[in-house]
Z-matrix of the N, CA and C atoms (Angstrom, degrees):
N
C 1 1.419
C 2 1.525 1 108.31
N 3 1.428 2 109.82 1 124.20
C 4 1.404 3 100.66 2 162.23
C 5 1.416 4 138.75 3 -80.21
N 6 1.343 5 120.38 4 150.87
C 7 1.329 6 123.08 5 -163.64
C 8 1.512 7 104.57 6 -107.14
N 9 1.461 8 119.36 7 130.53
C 10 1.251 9 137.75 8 -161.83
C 11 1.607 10 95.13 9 -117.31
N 12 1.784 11 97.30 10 132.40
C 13 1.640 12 100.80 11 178.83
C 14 1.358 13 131.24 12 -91.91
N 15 1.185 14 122.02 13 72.10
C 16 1.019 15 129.32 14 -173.69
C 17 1.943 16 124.68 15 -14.91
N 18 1.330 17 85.96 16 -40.04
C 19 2.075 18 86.04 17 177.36
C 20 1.518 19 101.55 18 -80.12
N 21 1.378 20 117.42 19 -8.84
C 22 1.826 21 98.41 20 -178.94
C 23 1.367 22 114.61 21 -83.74
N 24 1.610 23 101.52 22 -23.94
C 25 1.819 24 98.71 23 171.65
C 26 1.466 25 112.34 24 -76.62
N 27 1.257 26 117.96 25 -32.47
C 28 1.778 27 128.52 26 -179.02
C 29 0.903 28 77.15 27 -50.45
N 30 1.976 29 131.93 28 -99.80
C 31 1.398 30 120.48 29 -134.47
C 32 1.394 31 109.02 30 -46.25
N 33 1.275 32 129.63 31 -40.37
C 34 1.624 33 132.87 32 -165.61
C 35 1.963 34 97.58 33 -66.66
N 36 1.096 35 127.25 34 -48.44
C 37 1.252 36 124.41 35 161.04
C 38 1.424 37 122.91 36 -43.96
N 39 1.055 38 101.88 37 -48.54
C 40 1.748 39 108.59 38 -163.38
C 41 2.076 40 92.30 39 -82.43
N 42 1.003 41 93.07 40 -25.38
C 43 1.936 42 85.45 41 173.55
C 44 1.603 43 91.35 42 -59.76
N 45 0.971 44 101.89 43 -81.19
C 46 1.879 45 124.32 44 -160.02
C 47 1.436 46 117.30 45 -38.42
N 48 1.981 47 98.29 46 -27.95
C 49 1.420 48 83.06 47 166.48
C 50 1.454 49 118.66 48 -115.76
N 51 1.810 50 118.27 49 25.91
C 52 1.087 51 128.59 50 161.65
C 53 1.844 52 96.03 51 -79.54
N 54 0.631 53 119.57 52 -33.04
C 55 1.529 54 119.09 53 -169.67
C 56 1.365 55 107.08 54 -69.57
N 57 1.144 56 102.63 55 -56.16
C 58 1.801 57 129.04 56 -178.30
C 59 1.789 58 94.08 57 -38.53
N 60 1.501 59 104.56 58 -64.84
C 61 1.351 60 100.83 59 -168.77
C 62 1.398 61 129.92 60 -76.27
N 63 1.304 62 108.84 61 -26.10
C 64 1.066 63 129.41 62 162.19
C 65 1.747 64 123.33 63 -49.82
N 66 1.482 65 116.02 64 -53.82
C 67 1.429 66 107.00 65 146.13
C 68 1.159 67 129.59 66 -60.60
N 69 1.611 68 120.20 67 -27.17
C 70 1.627 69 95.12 68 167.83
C 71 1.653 70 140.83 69 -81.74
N 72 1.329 71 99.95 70 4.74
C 73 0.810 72 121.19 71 162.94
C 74 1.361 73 128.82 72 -77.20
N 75 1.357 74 126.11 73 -42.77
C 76 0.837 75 137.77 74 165.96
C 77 1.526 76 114.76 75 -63.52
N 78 1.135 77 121.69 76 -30.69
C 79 2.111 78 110.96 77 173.52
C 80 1.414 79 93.77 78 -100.39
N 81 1.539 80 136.28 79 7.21
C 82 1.537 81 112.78 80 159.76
C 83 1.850 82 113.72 81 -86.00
N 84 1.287 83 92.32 82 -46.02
C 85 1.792 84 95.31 83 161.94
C 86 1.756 85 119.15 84 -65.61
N 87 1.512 86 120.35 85 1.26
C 88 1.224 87 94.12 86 171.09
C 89 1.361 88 107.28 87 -105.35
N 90 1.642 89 128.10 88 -3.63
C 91 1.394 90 159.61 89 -143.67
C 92 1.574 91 81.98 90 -99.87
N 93 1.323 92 126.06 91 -26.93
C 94 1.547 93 117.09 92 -167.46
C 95 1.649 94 100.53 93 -109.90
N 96 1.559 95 125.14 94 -10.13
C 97 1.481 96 120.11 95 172.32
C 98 1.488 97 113.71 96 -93.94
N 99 1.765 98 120.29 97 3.23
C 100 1.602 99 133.00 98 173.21
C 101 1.868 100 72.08 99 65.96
N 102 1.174 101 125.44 100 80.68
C 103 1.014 102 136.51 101 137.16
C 104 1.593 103 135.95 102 -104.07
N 105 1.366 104 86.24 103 9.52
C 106 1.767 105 109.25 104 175.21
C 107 1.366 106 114.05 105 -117.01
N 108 1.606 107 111.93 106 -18.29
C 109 1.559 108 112.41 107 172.52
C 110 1.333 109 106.19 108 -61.46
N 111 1.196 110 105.90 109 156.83
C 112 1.309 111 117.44 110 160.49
C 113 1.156 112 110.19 111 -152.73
N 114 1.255 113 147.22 112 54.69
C 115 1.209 114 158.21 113 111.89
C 116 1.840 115 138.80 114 -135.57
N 117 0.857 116 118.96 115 127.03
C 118 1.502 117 116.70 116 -167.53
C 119 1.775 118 88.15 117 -107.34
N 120 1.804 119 92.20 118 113.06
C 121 1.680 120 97.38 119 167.55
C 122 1.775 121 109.89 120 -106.22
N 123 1.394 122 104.98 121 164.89
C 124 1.422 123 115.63 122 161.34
C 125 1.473 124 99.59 123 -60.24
N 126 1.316 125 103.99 124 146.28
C 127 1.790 126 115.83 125 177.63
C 128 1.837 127 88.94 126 -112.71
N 129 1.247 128 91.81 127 -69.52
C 130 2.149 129 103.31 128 -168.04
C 131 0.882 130 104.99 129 -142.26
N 132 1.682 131 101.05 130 160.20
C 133 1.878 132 108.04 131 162.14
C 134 0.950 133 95.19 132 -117.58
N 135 1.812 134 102.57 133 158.65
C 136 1.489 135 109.07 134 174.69
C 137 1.335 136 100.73 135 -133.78
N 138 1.234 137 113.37 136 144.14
C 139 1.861 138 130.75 137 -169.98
C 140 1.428 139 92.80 138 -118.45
N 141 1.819 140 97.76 139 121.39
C 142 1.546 141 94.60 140 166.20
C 143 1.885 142 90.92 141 -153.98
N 144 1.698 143 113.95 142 152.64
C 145 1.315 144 96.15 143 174.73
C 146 1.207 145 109.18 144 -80.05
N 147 1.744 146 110.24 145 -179.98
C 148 1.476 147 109.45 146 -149.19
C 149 1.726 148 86.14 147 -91.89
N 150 1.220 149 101.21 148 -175.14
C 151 1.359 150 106.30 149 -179.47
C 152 1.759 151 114.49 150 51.49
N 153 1.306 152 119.85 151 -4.54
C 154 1.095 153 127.61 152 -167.10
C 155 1.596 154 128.48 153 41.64
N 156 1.527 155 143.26 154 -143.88
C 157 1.082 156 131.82 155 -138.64
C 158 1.750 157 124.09 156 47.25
N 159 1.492 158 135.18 157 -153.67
C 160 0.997 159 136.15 158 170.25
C 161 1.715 160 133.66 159 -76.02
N 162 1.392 161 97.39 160 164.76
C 163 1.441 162 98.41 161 -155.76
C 164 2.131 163 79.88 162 -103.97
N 165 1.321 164 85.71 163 85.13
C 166 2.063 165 79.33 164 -173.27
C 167 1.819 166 89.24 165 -148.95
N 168 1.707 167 125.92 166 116.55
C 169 1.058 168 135.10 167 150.48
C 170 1.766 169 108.06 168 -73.87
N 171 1.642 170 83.89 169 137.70
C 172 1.792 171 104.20 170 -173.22
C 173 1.292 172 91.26 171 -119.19
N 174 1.638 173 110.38 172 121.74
C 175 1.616 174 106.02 173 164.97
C 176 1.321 175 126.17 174 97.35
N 177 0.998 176 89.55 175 143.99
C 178 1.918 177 92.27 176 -177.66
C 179 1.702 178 104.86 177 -57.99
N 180 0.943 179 138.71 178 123.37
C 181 1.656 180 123.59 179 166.99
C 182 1.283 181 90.12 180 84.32
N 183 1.825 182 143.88 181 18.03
C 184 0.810 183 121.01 182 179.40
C 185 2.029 184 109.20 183 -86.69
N 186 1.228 185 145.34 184 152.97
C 187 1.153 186 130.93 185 -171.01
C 188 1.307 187 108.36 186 -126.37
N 189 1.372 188 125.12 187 161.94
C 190 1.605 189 134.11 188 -171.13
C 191 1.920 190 97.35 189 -149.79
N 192 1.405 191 112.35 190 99.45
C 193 1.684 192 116.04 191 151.28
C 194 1.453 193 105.32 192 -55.88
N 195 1.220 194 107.88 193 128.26
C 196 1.286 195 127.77 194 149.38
C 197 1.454 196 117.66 195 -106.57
N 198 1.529 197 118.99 196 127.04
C 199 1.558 198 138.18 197 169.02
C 200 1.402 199 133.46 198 -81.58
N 201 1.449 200 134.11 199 107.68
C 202 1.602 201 122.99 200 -141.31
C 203 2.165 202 86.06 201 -113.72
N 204 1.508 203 92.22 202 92.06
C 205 1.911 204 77.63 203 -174.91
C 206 1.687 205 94.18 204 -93.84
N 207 1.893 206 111.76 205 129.91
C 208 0.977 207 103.64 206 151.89
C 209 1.697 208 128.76 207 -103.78
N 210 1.410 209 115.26 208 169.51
C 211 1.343 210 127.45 209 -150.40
C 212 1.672 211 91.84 210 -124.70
N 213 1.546 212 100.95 211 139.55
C 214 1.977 213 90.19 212 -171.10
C 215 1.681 214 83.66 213 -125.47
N 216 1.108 215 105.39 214 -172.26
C 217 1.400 216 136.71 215 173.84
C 218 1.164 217 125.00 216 -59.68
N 219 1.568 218 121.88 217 -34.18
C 220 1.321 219 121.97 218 171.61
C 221 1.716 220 104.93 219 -96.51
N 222 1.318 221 125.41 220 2.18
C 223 1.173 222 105.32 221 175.83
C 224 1.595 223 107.71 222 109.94
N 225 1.411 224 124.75 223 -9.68
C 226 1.343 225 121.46 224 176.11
C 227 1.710 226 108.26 225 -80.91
N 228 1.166 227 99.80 226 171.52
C 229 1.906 228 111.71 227 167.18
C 230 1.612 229 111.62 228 -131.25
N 231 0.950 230 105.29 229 169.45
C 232 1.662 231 119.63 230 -160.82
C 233 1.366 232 101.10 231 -166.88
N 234 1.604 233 111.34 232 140.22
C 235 1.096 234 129.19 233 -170.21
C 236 1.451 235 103.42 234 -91.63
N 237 1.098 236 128.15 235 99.32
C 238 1.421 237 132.93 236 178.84
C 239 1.845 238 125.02 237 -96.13
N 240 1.226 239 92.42 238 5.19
C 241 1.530 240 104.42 239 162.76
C 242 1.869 241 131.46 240 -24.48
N 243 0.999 242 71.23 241 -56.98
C 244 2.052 243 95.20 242 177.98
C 245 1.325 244 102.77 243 -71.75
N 246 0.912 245 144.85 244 -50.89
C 247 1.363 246 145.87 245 -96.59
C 248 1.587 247 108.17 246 -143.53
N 249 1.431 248 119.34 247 -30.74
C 250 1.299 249 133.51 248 148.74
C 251 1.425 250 155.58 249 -35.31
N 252 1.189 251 162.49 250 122.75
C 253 1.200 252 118.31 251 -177.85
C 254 1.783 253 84.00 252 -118.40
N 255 1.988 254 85.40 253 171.65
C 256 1.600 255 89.84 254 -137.84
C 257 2.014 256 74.04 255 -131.15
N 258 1.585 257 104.85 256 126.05
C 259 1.548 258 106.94 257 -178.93
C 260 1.801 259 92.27 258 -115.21
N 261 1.357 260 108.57 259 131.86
C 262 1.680 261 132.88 260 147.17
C 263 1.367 262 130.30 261 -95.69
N 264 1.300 263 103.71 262 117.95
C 265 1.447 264 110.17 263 170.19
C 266 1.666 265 106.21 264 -146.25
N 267 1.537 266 87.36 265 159.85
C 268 1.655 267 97.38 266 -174.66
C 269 1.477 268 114.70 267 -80.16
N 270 1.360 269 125.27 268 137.65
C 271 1.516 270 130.09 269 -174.05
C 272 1.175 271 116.20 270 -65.99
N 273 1.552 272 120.67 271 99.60
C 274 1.613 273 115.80 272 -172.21
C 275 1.710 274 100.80 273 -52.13
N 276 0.753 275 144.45 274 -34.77
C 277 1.333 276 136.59 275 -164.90
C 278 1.460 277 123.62 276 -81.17
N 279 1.765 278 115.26 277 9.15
C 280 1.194 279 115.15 278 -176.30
C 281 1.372 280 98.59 279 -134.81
N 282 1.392 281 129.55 280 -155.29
C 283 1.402 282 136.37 281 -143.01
C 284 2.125 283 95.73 282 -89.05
N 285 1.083 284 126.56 283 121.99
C 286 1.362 285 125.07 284 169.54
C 287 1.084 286 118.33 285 -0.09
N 288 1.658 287 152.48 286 102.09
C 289 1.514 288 121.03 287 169.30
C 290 1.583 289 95.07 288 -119.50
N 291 1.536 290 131.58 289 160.36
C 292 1.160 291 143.75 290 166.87
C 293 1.369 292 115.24 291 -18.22
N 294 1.756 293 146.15 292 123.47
C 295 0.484 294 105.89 293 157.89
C 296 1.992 295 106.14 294 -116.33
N 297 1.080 296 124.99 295 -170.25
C 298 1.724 297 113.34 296 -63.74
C 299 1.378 298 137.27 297 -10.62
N 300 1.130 299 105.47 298 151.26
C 301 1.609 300 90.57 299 176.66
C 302 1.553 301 141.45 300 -67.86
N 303 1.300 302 103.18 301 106.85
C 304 1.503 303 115.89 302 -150.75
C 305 1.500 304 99.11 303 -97.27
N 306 1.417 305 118.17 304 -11.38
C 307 1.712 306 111.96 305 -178.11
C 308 1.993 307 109.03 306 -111.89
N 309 1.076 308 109.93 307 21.75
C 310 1.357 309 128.09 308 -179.79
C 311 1.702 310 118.56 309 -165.77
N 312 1.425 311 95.64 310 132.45
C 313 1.842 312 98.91 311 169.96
C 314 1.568 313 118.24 312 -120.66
N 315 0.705 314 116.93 313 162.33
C 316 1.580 315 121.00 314 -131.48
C 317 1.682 316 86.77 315 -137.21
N 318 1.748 317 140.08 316 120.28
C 319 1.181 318 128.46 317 179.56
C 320 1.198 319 105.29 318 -110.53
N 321 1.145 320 134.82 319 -155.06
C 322 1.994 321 129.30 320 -152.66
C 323 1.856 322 81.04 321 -116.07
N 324 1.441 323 108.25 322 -44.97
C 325 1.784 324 102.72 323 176.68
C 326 1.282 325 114.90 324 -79.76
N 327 1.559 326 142.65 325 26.03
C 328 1.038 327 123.81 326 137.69
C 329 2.137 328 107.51 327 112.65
N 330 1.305 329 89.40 328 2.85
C 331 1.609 330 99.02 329 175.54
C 332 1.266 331 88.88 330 -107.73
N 333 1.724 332 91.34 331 144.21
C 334 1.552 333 118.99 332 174.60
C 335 1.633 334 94.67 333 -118.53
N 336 1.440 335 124.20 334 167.42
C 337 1.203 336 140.08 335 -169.03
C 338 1.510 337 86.68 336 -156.77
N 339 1.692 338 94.72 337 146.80
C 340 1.646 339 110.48 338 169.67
C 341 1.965 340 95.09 339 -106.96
N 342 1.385 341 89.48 340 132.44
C 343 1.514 342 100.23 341 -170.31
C 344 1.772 343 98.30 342 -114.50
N 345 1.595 344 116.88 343 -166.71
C 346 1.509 345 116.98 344 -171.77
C 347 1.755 346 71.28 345 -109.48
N 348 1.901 347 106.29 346 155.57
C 349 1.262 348 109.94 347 0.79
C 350 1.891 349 122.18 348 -81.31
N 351 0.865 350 126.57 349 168.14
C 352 1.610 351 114.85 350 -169.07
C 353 1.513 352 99.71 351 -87.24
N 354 0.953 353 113.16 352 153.68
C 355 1.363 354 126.72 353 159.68
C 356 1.347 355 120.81 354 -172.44
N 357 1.868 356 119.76 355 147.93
C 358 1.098 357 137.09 356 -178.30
C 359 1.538 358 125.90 357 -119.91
N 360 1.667 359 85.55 358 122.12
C 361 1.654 360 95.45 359 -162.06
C 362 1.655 361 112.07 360 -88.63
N 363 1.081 362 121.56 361 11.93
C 364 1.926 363 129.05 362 165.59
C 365 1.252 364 102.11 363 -105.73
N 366 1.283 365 99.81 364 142.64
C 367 1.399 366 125.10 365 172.87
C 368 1.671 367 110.26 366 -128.56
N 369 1.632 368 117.60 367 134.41
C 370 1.414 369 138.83 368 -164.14
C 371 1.550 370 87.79 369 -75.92
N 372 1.483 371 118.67 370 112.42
C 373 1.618 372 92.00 371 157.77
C 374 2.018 373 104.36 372 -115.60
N 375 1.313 374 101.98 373 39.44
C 376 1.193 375 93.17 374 149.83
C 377 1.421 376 114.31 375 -95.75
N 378 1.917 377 108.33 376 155.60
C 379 1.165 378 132.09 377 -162.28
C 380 1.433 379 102.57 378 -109.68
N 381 1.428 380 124.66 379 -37.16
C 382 1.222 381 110.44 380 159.97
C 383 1.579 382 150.72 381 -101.98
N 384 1.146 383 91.18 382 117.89
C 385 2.028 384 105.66 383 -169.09
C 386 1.362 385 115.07 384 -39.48
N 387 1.389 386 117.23 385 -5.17
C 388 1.770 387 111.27 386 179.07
C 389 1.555 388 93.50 387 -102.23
N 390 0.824 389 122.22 388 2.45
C 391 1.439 390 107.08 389 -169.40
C 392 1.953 391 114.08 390 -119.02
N 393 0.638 392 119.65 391 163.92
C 394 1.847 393 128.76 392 -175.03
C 395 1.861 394 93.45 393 -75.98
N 396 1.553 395 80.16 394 128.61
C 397 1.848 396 90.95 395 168.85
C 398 1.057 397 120.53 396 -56.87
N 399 1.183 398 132.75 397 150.09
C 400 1.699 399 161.88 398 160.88
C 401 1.488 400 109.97 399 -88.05
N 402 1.366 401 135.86 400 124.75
C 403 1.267 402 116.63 401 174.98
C 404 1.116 403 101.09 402 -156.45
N 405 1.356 404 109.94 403 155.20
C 406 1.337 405 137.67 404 -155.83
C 407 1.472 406 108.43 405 -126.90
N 408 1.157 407 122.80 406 137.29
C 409 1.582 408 117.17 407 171.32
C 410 1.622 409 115.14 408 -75.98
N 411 1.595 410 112.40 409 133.05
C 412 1.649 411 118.54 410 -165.97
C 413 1.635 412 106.37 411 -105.97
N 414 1.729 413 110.40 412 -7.35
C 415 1.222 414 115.92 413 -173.74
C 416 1.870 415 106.02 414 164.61
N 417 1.451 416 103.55 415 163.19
C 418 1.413 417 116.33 416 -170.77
C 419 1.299 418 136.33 417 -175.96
N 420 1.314 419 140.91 418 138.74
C 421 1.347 420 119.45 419 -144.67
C 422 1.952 421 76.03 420 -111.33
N 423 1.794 422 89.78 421 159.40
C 424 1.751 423 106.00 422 -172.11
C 425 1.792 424 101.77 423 -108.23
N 426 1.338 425 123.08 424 125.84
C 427 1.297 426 132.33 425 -178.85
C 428 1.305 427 103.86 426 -128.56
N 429 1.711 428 99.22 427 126.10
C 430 1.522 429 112.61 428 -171.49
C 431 1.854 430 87.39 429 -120.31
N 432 1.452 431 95.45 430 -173.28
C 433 1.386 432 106.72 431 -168.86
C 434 1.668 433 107.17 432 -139.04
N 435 0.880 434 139.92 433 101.19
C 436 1.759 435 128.60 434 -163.74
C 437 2.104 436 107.05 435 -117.78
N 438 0.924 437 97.58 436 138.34
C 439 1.235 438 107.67 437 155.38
C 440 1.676 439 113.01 438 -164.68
N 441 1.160 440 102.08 439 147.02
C 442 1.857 441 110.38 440 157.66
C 443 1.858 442 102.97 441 70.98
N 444 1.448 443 108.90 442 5.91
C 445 1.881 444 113.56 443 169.57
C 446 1.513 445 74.91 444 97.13
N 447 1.603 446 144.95 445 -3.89
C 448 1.562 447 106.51 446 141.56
C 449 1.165 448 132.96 447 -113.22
N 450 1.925 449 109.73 448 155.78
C 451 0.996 450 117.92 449 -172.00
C 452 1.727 451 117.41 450 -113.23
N 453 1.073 452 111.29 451 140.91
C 454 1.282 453 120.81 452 170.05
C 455 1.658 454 128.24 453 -53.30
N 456 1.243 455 130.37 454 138.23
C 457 1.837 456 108.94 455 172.58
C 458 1.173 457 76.31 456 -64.68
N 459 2.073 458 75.55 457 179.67
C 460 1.274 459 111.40 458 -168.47
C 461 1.746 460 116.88 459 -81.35
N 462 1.065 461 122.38 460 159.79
C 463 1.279 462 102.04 461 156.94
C 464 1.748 463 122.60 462 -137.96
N 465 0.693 464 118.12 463 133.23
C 466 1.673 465 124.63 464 -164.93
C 467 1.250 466 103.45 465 -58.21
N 468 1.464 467 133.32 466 135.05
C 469 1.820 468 110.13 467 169.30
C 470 2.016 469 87.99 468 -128.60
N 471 1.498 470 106.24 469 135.70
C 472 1.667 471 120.56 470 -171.78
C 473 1.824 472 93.54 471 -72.96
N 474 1.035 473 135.08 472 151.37
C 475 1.730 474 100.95 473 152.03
C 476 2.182 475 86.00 474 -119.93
N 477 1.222 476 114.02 475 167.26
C 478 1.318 477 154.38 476 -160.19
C 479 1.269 478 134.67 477 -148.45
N 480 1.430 479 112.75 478 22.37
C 481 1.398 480 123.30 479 -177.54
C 482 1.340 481 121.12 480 -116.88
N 483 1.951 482 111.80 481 15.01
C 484 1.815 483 106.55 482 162.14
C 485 1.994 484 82.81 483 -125.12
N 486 1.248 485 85.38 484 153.72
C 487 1.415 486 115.15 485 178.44
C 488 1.674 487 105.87 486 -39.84
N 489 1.521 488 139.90 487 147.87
C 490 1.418 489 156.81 488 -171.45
C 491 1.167 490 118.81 489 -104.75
N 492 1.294 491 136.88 490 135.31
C 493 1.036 492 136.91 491 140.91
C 494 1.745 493 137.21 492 -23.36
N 495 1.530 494 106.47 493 -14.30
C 496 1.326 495 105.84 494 173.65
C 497 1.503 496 116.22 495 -65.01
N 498 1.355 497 112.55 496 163.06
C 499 1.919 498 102.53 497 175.24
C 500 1.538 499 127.69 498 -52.65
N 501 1.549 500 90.27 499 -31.45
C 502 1.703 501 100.33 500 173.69
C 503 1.321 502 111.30 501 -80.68
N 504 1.397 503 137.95 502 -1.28
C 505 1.408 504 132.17 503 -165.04
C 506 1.010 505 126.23 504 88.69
N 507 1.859 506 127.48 505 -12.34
C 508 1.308 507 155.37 506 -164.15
C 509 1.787 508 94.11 507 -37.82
N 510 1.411 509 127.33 508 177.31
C 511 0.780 510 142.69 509 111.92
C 512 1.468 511 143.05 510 -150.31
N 513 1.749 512 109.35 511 107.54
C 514 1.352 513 98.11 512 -176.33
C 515 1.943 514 80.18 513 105.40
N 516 1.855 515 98.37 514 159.54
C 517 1.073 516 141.39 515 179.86
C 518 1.717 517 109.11 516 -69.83
């Protein structure tokens, strides 16, 4: 009977599955550098003004930057400001405003300006004159942000550039 050496097939095993593991190792660590992606898509945009606070023009010539950040697939952001195009329309659900929009202009980088004719979309519904207004929004135009089939929510913008109903003439926050 012949005798078969058992350690000459081991070493030949133990190569094959140093190898074995050794590549798998190697596509689980590349699985963690998105070295298998191959495409980075737009996920969303997000519209917010810059510096943040409200999306409300004060004033004739008063102006509001808006920031278009998009969000991709792997998790990065990008300033999509420039690069956007940027649609206005008036909020059917609030007080009549021009349409087109004739009391705001709208630029390709993302600044809006309150233009004539003026108008103010808060209304004071406080009742008493000694006291600091209460206000409520009476109307507002909706600015989205689109590129590449995506779109941004919406975002409400107040405008505040004709005189208020408050006792002082205020209008708006």
């Amino acid at each position: 009977m012949r005798k078969i050496s058992y350690w000459r097939y081991s070493a030949v095993n133990r190569k094959n599955l140093f190898a074995a593991l050794a590549c798998a190792l190697l596509a689980f660590s590349m699985l963690g550098c998105n070295a298998f992606q191959t495409t980075n898509h737009l996920r969303s945009i997000t519209l917010m003004p810059s510096g943040g606070g409200l999306f409300n023009l004060k004033g004739i010539g008063g102006t509001l930057q808006l920031v278009a950040t998009g969000t991709y697939s792997s998790g990065q952001t990008k300033d999509l400001t420039n690069v956007v195009t940027y649609t206005v329309t008036p909020d059917p659900n609030g007080m009549a405003l021009p349409t087109p929009p004739l009391t705001v202009t709208m630029s390709p980088t993302g600044l809006m300006t309150a233009v004539e004719p003026a108008v103010c979309t808060w209304h004071d519904t406080q009742t008493d004159a000694t006291k600091p207004p209460t206000w409520v929004i009476t109307g507002s135009y909706i600015v989205t942000a689109s590129i590449q089939g995506i779109t941004s929510q919406q975002a409400f913008v107040t405008v505040a550039s004709a005189a208020g109903d408050a006792p002082d003439g205020s209008c708006g926050p």
